[in-house]
PLY file of the C-alpha trace (Angstrom):
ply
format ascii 1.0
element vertex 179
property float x
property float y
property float z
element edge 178
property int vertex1
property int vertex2
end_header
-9.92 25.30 28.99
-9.95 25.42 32.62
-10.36 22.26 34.57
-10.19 22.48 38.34
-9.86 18.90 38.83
-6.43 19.53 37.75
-3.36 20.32 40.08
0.29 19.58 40.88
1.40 19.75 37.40
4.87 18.78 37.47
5.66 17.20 34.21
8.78 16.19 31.89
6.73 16.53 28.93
7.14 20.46 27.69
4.00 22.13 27.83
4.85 24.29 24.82
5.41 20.95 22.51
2.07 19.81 23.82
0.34 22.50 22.51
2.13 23.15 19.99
1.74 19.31 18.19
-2.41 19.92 19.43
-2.32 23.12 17.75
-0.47 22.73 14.37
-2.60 19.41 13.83
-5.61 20.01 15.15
-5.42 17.10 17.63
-8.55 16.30 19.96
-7.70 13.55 22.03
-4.26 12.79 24.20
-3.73 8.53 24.51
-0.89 8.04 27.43
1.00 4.50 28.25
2.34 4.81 31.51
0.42 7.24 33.59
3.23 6.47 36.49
2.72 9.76 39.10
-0.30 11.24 37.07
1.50 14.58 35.67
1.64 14.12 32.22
-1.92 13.23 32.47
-2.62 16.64 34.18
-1.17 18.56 32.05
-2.70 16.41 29.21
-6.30 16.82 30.94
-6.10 20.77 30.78
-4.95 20.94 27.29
-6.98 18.12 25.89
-11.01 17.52 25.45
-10.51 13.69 26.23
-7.34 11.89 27.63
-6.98 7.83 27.81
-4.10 6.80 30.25
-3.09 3.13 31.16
-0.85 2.30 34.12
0.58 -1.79 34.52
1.38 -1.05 38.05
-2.13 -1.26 40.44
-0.86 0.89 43.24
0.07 3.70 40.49
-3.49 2.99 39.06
-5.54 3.36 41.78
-3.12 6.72 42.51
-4.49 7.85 39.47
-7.92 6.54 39.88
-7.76 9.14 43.34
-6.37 11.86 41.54
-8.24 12.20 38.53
-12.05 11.13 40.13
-13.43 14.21 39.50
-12.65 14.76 36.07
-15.42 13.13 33.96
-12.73 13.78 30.60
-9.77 11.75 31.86
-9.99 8.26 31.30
-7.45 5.47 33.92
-7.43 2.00 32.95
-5.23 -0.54 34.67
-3.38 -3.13 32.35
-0.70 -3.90 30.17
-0.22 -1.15 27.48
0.41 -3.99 24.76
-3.35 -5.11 25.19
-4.82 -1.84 25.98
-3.48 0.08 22.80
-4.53 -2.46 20.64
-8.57 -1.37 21.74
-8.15 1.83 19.31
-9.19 1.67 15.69
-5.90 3.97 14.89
-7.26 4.32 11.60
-10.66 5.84 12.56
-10.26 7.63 15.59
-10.16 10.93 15.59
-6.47 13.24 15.27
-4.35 12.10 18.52
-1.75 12.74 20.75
-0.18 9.41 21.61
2.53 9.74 24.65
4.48 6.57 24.75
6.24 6.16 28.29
5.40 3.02 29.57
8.30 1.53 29.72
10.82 1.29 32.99
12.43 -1.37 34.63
10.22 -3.71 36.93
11.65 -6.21 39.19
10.42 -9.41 38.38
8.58 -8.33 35.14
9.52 -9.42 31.51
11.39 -7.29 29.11
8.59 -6.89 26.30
6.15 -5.81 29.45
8.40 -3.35 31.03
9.71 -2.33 27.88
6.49 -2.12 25.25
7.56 0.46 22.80
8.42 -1.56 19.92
4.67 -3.67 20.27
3.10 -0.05 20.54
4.31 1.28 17.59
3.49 -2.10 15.87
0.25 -1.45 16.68
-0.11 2.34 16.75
1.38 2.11 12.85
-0.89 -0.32 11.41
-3.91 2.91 10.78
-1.92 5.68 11.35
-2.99 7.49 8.14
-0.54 10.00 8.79
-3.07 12.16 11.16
-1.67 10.97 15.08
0.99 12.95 16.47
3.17 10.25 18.67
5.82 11.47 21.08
8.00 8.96 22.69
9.69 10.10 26.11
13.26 8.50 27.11
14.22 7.02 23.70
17.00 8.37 21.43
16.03 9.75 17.90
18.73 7.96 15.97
17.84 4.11 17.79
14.09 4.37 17.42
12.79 2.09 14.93
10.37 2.80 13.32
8.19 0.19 11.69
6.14 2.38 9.65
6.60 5.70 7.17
6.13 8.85 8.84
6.27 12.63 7.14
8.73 13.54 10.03
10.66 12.80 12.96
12.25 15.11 15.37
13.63 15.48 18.80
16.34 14.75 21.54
17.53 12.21 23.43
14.45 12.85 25.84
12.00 13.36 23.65
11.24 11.81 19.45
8.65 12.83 17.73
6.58 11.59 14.85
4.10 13.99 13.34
1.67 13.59 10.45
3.58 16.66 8.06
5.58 19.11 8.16
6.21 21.87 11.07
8.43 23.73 12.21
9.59 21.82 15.55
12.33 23.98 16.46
9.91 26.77 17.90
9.02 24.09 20.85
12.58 24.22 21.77
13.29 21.05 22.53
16.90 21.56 22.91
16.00 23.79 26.47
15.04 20.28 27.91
17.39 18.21 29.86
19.06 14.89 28.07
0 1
1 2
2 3
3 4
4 5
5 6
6 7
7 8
8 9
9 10
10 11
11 12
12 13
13 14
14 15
15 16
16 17
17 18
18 19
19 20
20 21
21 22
22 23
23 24
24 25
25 26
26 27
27 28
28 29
29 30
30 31
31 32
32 33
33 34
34 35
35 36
36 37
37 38
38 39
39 40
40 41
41 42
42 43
43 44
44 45
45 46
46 47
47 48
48 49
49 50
50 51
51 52
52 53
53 54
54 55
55 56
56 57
57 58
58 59
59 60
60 61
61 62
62 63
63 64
64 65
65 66
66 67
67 68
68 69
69 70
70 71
71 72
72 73
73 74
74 75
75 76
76 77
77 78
78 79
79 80
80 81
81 82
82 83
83 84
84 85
85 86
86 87
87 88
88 89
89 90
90 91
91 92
92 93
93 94
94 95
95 96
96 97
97 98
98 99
99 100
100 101
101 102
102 103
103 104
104 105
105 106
106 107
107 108
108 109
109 110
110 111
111 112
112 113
113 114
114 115
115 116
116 117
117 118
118 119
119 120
120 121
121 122
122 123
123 124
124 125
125 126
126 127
127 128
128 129
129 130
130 131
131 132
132 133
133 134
134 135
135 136
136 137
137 138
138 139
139 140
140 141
141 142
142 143
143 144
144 145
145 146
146 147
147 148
148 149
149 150
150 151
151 152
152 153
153 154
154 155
155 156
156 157
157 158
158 159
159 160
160 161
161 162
162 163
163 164
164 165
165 166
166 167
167 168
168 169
169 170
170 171
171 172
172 173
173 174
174 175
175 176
176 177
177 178
């Protein structure tokens, strides 16, 4: 689907796994923490019928707010991604793509807001019902902890993945990505 509100896709997140997870499970939505430079989000807004993307920082929100104005489908909300995510009825929403990558170091910001990944998959895993794909970018497979049971996990140092069943990950060659 062709969206020319889209351009200057430059993202860490491989296109291939994107639409591969969207493809395999029939996912219809892409959820984002951390919309940082707005790439992910791009890519996400050309592969996906409806994308959801919170930033903490306001000049990085109102970045995205510029970017993305003229697409009606993508969705930029400023706050912190522990109170945004818990908005979603994970149990009830439809099959999802949920990007976890809001967390980097801010000066003068505490840990569990500049580091939310263990609150989001709190959260994320209370209504799962094993139909949300969630990738999490920058986090090594064997120290994730993960609070819930999930069919599979996969990936590399860059990226882990959770997924509702079983696939065959290896096609998305993950291993071609950087560590």
């Amino acid at each position: 689907m062709a969206r020319p509100c889209v351009t200057q896709i430059q993202s860490n997140f491989p296109v291939d796994l994107m639409v591969g997870l969207r493809d395999t499970f029939g996912l219809k939505r892409f959820i984002e923490t951390g919309t940082s430079t707005g790439a992910t989000t791009a890519m996400a807004a050309l592969a996906f019928p409806r994308v959801d993307t919170v930033e903490l920082v306001a000049a990085k929100y109102q970045q995205s707010l510029a970017r993305f104005k003229g697409c009606p489908h993508v969705h930029c909300y400023h706050g912190d991604t522990r109170e945004w995510i818990q908005q979603f009825d994970w149990a009830t929403l439809e099959p999802s793509l949920v990007y976890l990558d809001a967390h980097a170091p801010y000066p003068d910001c505490p840990f569990e807001v500049a580091f939310p990944l263990q609150h989001e998959l709190n959260v994320i895993g209370r209504g799962l019902q094993g139909k949300h794909c969630i990738v999490v970018d920058d986090n090594r497979p064997d120290s994730l902890a993960v609070p819930f049971d999930y069919p599979q996990q996969f990936g590399t140092s860059q990226f882990v993945a959770l997924v509702p069943g079983p696939c065959d990950w290896q096609k998305w060659h993950l291993t071609d990505y950087p560590d």
